[in-house]
Gaussian input, Z-matrix of N, CA and C with variables (Angstrom, degrees):
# hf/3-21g

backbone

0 1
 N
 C     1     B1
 C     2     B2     1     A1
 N     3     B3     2     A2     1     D1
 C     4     B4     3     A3     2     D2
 C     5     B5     4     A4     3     D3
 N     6     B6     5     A5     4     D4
 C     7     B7     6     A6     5     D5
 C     8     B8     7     A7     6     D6
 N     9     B9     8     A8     7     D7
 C    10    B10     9     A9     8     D8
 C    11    B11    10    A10     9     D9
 N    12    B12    11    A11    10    D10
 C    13    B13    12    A12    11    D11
 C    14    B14    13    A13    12    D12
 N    15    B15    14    A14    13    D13
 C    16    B16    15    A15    14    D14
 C    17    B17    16    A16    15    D15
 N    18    B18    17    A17    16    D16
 C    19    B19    18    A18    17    D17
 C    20    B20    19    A19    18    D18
 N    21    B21    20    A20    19    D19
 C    22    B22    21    A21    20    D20
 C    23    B23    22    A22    21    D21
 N    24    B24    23    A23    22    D22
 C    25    B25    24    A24    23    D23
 C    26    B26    25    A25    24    D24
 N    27    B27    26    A26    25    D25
 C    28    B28    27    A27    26    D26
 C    29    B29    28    A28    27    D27
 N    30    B30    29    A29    28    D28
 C    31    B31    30    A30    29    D29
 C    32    B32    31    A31    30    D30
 N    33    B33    32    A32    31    D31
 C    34    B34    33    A33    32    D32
 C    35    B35    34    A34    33    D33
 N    36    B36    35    A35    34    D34
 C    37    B37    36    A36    35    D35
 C    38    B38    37    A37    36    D36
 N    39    B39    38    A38    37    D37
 C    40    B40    39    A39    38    D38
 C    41    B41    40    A40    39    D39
 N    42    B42    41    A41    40    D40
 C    43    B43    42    A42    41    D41
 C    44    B44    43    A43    42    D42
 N    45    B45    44    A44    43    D43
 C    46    B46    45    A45    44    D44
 C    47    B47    46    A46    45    D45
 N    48    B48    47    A47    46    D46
 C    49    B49    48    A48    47    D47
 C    50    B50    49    A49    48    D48
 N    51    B51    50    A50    49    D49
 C    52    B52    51    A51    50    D50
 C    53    B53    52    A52    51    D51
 N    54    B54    53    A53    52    D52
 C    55    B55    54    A54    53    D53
 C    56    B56    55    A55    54    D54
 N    57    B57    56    A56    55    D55
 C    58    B58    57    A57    56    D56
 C    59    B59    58    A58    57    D57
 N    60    B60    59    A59    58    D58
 C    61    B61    60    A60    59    D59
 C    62    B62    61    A61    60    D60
 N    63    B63    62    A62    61    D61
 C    64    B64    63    A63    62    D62
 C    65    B65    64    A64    63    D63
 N    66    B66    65    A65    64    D64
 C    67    B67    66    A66    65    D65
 C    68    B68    67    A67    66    D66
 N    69    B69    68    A68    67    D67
 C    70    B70    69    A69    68    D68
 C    71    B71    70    A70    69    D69
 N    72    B72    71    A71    70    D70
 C    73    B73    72    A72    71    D71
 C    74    B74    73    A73    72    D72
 N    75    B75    74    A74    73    D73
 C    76    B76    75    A75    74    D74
 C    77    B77    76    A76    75    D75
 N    78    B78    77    A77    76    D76
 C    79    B79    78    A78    77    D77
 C    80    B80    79    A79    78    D78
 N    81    B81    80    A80    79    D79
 C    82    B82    81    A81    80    D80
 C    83    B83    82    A82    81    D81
 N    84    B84    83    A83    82    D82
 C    85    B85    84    A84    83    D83
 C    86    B86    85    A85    84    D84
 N    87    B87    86    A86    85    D85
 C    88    B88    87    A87    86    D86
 C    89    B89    88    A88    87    D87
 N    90    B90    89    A89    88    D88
 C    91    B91    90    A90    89    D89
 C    92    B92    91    A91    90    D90
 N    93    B93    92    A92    91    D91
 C    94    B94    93    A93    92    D92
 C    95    B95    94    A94    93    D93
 N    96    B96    95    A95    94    D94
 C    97    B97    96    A96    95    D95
 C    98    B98    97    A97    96    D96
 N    99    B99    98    A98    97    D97
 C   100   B100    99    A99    98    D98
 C   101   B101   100   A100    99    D99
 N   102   B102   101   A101   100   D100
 C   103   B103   102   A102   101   D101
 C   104   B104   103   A103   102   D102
 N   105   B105   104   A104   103   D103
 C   106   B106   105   A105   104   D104
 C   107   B107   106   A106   105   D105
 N   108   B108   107   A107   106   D106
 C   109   B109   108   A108   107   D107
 C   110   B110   109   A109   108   D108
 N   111   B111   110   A110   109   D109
 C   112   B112   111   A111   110   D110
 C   113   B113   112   A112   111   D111
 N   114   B114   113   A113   112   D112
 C   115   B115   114   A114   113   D113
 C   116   B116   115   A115   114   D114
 N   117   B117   116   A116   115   D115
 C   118   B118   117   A117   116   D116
 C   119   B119   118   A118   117   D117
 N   120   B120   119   A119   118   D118
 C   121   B121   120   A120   119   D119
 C   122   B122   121   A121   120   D120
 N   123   B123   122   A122   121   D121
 C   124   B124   123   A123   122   D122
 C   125   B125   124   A124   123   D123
 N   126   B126   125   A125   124   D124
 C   127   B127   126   A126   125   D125
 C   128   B128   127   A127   126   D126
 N   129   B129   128   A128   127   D127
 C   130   B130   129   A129   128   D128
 C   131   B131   130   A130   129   D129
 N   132   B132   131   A131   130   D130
 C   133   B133   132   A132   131   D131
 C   134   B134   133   A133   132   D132
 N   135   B135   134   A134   133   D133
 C   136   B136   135   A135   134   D134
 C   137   B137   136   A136   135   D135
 N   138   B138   137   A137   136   D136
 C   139   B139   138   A138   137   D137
 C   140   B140   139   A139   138   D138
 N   141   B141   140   A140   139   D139
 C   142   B142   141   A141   140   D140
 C   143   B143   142   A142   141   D141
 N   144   B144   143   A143   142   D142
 C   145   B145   144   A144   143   D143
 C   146   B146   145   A145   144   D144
 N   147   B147   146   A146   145   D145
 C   148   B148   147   A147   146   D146
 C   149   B149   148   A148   147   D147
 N   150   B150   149   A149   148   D148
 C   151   B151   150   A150   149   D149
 C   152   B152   151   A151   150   D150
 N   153   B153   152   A152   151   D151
 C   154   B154   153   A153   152   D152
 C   155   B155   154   A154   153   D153
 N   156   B156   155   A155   154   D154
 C   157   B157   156   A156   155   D155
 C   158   B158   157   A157   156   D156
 N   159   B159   158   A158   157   D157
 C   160   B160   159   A159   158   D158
 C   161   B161   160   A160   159   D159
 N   162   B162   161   A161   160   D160
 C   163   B163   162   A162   161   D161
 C   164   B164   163   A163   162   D162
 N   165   B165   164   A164   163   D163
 C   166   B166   165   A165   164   D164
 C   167   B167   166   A166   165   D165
 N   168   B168   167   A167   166   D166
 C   169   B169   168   A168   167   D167
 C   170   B170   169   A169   168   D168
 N   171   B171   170   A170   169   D169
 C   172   B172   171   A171   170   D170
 C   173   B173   172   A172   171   D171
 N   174   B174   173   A173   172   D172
 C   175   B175   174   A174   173   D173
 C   176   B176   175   A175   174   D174
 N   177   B177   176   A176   175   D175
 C   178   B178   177   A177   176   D176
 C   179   B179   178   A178   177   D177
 N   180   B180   179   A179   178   D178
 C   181   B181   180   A180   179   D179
 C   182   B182   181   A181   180   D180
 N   183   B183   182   A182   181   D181
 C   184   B184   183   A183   182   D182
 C   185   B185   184   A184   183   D183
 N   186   B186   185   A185   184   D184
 C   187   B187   186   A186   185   D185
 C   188   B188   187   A187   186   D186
 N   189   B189   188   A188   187   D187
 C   190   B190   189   A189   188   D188
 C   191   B191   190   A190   189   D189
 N   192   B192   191   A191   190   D190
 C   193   B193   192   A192   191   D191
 C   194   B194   193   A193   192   D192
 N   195   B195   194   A194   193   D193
 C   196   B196   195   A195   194   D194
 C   197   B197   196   A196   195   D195
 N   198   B198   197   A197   196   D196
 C   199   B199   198   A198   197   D197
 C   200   B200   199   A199   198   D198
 N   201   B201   200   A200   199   D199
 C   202   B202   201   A201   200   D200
 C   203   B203   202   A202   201   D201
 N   204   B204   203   A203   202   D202
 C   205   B205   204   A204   203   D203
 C   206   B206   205   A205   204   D204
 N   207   B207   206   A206   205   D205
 C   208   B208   207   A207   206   D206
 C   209   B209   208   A208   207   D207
 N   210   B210   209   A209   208   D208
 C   211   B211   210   A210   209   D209
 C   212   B212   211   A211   210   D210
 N   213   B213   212   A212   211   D211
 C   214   B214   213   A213   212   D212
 C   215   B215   214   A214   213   D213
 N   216   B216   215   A215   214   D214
 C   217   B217   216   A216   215   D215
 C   218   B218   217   A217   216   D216

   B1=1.4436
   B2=1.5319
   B3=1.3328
   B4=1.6662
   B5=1.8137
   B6=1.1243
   B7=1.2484
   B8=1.3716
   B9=1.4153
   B10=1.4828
   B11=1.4166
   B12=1.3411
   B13=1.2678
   B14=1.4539
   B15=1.4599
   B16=1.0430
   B17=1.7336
   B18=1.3490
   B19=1.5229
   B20=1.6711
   B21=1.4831
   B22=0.9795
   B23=1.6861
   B24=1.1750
   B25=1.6086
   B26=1.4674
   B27=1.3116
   B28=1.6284
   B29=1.6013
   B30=1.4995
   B31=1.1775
   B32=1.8928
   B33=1.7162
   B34=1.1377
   B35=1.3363
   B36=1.3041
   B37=1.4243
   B38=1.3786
   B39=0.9969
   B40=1.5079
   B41=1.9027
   B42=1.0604
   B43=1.9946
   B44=1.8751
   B45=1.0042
   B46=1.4329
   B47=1.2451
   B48=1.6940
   B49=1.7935
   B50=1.0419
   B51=1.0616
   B52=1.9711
   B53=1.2823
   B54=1.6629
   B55=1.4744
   B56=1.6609
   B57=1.0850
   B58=1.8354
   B59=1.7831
   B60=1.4052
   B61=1.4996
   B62=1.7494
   B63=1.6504
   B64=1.6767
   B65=1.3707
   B66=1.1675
   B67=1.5020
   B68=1.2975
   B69=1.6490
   B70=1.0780
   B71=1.4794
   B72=0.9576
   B73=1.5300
   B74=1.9089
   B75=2.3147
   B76=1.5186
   B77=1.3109
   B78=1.6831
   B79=1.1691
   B80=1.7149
   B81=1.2963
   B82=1.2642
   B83=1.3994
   B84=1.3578
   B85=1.8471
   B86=1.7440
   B87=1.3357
   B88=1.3811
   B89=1.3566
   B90=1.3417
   B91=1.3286
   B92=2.0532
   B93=1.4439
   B94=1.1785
   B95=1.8445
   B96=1.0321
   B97=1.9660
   B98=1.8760
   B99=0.9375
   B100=1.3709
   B101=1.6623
   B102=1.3339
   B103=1.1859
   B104=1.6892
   B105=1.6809
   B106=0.8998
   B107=1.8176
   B108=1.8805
   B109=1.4457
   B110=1.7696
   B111=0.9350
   B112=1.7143
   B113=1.3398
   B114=1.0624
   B115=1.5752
   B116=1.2095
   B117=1.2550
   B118=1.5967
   B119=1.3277
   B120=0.8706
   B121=1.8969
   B122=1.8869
   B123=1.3567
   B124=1.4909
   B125=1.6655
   B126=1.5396
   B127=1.4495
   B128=1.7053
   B129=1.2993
   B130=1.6023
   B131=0.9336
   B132=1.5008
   B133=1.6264
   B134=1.1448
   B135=1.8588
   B136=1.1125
   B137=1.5865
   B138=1.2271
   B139=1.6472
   B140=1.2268
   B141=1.1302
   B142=1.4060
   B143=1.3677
   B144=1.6177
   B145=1.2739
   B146=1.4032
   B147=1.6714
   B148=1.3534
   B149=1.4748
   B150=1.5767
   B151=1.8209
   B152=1.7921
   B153=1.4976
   B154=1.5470
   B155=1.4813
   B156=1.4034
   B157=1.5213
   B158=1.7070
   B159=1.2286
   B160=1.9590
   B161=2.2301
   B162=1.0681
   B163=1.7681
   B164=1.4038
   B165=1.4165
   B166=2.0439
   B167=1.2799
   B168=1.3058
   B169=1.8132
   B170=1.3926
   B171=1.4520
   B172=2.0931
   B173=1.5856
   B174=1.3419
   B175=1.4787
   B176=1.4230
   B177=1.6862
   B178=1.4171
   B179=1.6949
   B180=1.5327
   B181=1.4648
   B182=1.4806
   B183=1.4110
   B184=2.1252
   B185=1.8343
   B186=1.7060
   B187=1.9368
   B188=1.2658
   B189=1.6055
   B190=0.8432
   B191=1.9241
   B192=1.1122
   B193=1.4379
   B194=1.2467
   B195=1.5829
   B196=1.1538
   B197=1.9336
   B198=0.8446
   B199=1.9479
   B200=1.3871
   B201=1.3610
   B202=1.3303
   B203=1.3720
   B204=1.3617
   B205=1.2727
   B206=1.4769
   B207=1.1479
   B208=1.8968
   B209=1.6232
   B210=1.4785
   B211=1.0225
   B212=1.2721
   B213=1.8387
   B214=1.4141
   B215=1.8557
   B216=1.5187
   B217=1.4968
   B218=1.5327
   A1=108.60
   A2=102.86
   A3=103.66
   A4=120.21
   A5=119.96
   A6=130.16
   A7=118.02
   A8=99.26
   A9=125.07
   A10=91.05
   A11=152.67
   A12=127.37
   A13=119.98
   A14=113.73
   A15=128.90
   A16=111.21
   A17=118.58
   A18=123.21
   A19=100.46
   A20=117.74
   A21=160.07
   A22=109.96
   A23=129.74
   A24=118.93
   A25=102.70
   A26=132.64
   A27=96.42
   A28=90.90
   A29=119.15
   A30=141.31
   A31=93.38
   A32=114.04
   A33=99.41
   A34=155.16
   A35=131.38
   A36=120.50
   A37=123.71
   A38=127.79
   A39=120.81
   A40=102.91
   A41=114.89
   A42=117.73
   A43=83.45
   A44=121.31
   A45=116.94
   A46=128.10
   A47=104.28
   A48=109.36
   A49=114.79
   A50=121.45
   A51=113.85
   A52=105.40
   A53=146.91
   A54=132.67
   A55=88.41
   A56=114.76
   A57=109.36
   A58=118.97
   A59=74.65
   A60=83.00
   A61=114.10
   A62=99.02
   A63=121.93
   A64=87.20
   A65=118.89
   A66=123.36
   A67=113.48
   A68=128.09
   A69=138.06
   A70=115.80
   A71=114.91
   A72=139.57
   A73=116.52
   A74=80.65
   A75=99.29
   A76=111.52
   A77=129.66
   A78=122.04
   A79=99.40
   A80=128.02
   A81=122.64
   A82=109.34
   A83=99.09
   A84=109.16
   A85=106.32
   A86=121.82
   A87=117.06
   A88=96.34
   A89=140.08
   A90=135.27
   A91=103.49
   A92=106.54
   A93=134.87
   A94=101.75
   A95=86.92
   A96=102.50
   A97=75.47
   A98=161.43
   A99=164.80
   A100=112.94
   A101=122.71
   A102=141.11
   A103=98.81
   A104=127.19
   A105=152.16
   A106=112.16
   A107=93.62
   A108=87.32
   A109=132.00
   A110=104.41
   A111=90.93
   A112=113.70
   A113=138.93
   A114=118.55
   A115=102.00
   A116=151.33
   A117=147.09
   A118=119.01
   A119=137.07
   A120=174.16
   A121=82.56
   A122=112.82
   A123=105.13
   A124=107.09
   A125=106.52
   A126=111.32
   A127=128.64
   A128=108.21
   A129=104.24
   A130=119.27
   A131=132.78
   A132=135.67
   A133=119.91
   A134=109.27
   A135=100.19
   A136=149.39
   A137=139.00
   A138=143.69
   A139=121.62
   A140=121.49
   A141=114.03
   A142=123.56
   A143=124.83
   A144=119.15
   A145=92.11
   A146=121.40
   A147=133.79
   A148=111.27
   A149=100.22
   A150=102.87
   A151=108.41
   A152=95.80
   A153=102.69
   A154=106.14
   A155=113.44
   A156=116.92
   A157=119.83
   A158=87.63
   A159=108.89
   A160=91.57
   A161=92.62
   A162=105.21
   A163=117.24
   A164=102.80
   A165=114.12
   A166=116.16
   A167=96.74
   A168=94.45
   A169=121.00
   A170=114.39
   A171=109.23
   A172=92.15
   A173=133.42
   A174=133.06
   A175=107.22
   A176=115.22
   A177=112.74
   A178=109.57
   A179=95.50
   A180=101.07
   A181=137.22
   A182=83.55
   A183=103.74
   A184=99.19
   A185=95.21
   A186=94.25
   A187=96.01
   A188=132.84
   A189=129.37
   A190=115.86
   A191=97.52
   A192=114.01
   A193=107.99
   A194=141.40
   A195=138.51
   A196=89.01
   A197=108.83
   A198=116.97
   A199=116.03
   A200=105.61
   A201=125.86
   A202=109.04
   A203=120.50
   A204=116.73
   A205=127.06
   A206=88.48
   A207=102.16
   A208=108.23
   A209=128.01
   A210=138.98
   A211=121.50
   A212=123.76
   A213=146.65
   A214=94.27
   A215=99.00
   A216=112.73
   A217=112.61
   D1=129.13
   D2=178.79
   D3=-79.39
   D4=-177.26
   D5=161.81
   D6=-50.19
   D7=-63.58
   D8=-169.11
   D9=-60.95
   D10=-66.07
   D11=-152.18
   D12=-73.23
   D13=-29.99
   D14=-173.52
   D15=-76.57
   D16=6.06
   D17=169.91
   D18=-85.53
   D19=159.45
   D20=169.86
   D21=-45.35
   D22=107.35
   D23=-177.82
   D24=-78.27
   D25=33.68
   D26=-168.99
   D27=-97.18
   D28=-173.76
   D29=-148.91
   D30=-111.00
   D31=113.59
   D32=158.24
   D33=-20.43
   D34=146.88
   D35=156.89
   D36=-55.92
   D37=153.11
   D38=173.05
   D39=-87.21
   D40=176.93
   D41=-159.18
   D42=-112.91
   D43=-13.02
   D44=170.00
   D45=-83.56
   D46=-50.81
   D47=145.95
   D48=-40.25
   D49=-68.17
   D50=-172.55
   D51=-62.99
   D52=-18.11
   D53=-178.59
   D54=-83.75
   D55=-46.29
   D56=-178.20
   D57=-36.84
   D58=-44.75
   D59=-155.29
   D60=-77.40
   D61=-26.23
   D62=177.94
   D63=-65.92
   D64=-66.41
   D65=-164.52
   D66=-45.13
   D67=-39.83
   D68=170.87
   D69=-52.24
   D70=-79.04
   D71=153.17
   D72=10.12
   D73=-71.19
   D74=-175.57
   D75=-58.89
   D76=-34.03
   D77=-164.05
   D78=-87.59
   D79=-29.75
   D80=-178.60
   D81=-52.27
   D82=-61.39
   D83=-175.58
   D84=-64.31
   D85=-0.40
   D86=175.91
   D87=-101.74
   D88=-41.80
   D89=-155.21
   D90=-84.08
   D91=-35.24
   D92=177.00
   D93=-47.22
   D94=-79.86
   D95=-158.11
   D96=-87.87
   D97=54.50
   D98=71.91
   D99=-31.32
   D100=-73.79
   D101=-158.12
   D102=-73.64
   D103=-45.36
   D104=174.00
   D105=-39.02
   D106=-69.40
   D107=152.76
   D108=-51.44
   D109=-65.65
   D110=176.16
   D111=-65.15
   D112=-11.79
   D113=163.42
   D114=-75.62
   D115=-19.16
   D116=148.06
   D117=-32.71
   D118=-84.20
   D119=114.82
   D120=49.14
   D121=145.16
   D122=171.79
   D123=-114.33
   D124=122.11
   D125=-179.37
   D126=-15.40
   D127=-25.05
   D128=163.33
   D129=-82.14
   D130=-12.46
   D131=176.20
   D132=-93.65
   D133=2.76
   D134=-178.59
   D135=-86.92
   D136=135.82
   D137=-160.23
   D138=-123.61
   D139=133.00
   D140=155.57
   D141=-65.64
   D142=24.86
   D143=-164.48
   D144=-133.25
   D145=-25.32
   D146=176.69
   D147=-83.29
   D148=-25.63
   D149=174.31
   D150=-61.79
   D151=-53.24
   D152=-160.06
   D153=-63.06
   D154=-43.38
   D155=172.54
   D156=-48.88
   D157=-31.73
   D158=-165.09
   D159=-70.23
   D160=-48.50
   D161=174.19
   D162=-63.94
   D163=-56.34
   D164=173.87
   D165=-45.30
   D166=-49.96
   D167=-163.42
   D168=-81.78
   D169=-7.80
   D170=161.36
   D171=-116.33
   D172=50.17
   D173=141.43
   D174=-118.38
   D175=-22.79
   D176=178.07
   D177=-70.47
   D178=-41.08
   D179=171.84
   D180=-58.76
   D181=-26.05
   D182=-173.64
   D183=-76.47
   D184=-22.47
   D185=-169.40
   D186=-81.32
   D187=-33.14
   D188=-157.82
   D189=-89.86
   D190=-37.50
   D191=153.26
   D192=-51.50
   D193=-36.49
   D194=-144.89
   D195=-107.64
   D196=-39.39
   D197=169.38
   D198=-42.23
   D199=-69.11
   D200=172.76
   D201=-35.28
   D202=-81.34
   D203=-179.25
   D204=-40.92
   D205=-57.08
   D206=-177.50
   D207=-55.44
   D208=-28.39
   D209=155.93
   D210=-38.11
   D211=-49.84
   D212=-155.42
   D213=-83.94
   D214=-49.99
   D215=-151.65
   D216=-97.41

């Protein structure tokens, strides 16, 4: 008995589902650990310049994560 028969018949994912769904994902985990940071932060430190940064910096990461791959694939 080979390899090949002994795999699974089901029908791939499509590469658009999986960009949907990454994409989904990336902005959750950016908006998430965004909000996370400023609920940290103690009300006297607080900025509208520390918010936006607090948001930027795991969406800069999610793009950059998102480079990488798209790079590979």
């Amino acid at each position: 008995m080979s390899l090949e028969s002994a795999r699974p018949r089901g029908r791939p994912v499509s590469k658009d589902i999986l960009n949907f769904v990454g994409a989904g994902l990336a902005v959750f985990l950016a908006v998430f650990l965004g909000s996370l940071l400023v609920s940290v932060i103690p009300p006297e430190r607080d900025s509208i310049w520390f918010a936006a940064g607090a948001f930027m910096t795991p969406a800069a990461a999610m793009f950059a994560l998102y480079w990488l791959i798209a790079q590979k694939f």
